[in-house]
N, C-alpha and C positions, 0 to 999 in steps of 0.2 A: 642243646636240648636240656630241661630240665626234668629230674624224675624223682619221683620222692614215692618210696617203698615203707617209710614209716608208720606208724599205726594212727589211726588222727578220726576225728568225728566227721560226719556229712557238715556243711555249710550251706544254711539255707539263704544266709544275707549276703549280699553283696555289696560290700561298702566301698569307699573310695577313700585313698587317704589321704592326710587335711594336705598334702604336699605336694599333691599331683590335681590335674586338671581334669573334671570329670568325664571328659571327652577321651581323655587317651586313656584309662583303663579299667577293661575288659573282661573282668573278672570270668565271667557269665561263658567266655568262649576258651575252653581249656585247651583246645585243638591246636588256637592259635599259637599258642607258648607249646606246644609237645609236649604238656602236662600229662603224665601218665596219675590218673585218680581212679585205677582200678578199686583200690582197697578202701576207699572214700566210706562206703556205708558198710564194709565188712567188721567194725569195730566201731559199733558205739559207745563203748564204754572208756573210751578214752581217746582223752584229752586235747595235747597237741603232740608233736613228732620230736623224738628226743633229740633229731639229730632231723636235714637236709643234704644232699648232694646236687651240688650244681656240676654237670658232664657237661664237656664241650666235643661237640662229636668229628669236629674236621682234625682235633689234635688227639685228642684222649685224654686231655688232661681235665683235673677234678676239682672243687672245690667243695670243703666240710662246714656248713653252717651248725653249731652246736645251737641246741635252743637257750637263749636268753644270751649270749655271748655276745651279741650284738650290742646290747645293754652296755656292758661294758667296754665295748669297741668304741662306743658311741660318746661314753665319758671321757676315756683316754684323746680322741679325736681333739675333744675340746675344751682340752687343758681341764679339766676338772677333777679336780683331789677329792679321792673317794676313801682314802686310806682311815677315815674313819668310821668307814659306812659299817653298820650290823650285817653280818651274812648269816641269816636264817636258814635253819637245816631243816625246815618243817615247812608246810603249804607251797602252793602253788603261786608264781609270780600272775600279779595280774595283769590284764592286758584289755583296752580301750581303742574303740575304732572309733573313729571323727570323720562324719559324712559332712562335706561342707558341700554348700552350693555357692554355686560361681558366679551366681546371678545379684542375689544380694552380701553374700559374704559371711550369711550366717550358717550355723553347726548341729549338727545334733552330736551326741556321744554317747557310743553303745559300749557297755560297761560292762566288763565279766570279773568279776570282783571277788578275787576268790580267798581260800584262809589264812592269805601270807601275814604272820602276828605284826603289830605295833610296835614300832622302835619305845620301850621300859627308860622309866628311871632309871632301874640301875645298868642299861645299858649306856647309859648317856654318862651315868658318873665312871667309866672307863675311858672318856674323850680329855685329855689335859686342855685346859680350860685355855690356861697363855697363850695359844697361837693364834686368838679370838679376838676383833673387835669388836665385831658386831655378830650378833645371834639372831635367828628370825625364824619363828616356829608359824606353819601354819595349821591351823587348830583342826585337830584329828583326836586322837583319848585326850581331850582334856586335864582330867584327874591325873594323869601319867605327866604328861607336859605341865602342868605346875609344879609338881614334884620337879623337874628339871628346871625350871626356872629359878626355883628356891635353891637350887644349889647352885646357878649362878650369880643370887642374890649373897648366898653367904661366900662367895671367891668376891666378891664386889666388895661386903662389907670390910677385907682387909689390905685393901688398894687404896691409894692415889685415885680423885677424881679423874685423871688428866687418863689414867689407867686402867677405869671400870670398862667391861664390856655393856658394851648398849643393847636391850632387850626388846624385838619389835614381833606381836603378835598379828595373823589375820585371820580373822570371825569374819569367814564367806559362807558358810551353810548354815541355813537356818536351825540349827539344833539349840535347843535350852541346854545340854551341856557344857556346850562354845563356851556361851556364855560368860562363863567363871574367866575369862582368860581375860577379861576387861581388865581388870588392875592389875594385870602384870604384865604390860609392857610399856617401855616408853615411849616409842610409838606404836599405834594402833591403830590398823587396818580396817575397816569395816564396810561390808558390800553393800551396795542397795537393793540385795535380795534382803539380807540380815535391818536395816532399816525400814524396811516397808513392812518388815515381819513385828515391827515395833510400834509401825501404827505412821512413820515418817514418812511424806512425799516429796521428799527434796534431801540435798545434800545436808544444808545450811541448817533447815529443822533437824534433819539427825544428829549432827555434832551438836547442836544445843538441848537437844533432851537426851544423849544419851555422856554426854559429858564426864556429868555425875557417875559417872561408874568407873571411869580412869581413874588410877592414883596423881596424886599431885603432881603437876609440877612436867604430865605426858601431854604428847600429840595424840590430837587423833584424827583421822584422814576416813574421807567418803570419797570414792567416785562414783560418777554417777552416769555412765557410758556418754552418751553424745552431748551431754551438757557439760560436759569438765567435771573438777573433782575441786574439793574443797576441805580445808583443813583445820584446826583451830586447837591452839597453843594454851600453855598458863598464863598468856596476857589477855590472852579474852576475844582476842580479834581474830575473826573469821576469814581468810584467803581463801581467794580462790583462783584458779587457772579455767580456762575454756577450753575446748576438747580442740584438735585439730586433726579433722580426719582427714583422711588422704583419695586421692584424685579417684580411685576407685576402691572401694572395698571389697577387698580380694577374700581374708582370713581374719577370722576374730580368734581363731586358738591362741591362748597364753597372752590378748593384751595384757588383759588386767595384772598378770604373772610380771609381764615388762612392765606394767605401772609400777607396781612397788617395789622391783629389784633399781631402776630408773629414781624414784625417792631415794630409797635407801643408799644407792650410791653417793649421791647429791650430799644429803645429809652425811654421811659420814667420811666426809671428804672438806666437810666444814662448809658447804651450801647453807644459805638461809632457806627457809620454810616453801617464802614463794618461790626460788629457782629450785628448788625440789620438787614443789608442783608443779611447775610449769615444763619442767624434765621430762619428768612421768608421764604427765600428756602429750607431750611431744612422740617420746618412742612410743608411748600404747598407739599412738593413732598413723607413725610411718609403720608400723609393726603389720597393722590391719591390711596395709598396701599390697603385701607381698606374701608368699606361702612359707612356712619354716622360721628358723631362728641364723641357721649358718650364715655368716660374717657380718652377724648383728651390729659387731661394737663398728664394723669401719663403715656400715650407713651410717652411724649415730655420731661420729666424729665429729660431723660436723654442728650438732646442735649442743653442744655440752655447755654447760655455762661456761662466760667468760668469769665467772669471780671467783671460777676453782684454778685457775693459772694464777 
């Protein structure tokens, strides 16, 4: 039995999440779980439940979910060094529900967005830069993240080429702040929400009219969902990969996320351009196949380039 005596608001949406199949849950019938939601509308004014108790009634024994603990249960789980991460002592974490349907595989996501502050410059200039190959910001306060980048740029300026950390931005929301974050990366991401907001109907037109705004000498990468993604270098020539979706489309959550972690890999692992591309689309589209990210890298094993062995 589950019972939760914490203080918490009514819920009037029933979402499902991106992980489960919308058939098995039930939101709607609290009966069936022995959800005790006495106190459900006796406390509107707040928020979520500090804490959860999961009872097992045949033994007695209990289990303490703290709110947001899971977060980091969840990093630890998988392998992920947070040892740098900001721990804010102000706002509320936010938290994002993903109704997917099963039918075509597409998402909605309900957003409660609350006042948890923006990782600061001078948070970042507390990070020792050396342990860094590669950096990869995606564009949130802008003005603040350049700031960060320039002090990447100035730990670059007294390295070894062989030695610099590589700088790769993504401009996926259409905001005119994004914007500014074009000439600071060397590779650069850019959505075809953010191209179409340019005036671009294709991959191939957006790298070529928006070019001009990289610094010398950058990538810069469109995808373009079911048509493939395309790239184009300071040699002038346009790549591109084809999309390859998979036998059913299950989840679209976090392809495009696998597309550029999937580049970035490639590339800095001394990939070329097109087995970068051709990587990227590869995981975003087995990605779409299945729900979740857990044992991502050993589906992916098998498609990695050969020219990184």
């Amino acid at each position: 039995m589950l019972q939760t005596h914490a203080q918490c608001c009514r819920c009037s949406v029933h979402p499902v999440p991106s992980w489960a199949p919308c058939q098995l849950v039930l939101w709607p019938n609290f009966q069936k779980y022995c959800i005790d939601v006495s106190l459900l509308s006796e406390h509107p004014q707040c928020f979520l439940p500090a804490s959860m108790v999961i009872s097992n009634t045949s033994t007695g024994s209990r289990t303490i979910l703290h709110m947001n603990s899971f977060i980091m249960a969840d990093f630890s789980q998988r392998d992920i060094d947070v040892s740098a991460v900001v721990l804010q002592v102000e706002g509320q974490t936010p938290c994002a529900c993903c109704v997917v349907c099963p039918s075509t595989g597409t998402r909605t996501v309900i957003l409660s967005d609350t006042n948890l502050p923006d990782v600061t410059a001078e948070d970042f200039s507390k990070v020792h830069l050396h342990q860094f190959k590669w950096i990869h910001w995606e564009g949130r306060n802008a003005e603040e993240q350049v700031k960060m980048i320039q002090q990447v740029e100035r730990y670059n300026s007294m390295l070894p080429q062989q030695q610099k950390i590589t700088i790769s931005v993504e401009i996926e929301k259409t905001r005119e702040p994004l914007y500014q974050l074009f000439p600071h990366g060397d590779v650069v991401f850019v959505s075809k929400d953010v191209a179409r907001d340019f005036g671009f109907e294709s991959a191939e037109a957006a790298l070529k009219g928006l070019y001009s705004r990289v610094k010398q000498g950058a990538i810069l990468i469109c995808a373009w969902a079911e048509k493939g993604a395309d790239a184009l270098g300071p040699d002038g020539v346009i790549i591109h990969s084809d999309a390859f979706p998979p036998e059913s489309l299950v989840d679209t959550l976090g392809a495009g996320d696998t597309f550029n972690a999937a580049v970035i890999y490639t590339l800095s692992k001394g990939g070329s351009l097109q087995d970068a591309l051709t990587f990227g689309c590869r995981v975003a589209g087995r990605k779409c196949g299945f729900h979740g990210y857990d044992s991502i890298s050993k589906v992916f094993d098998d498609m990695q380039p050969q020219s990184l062995f």
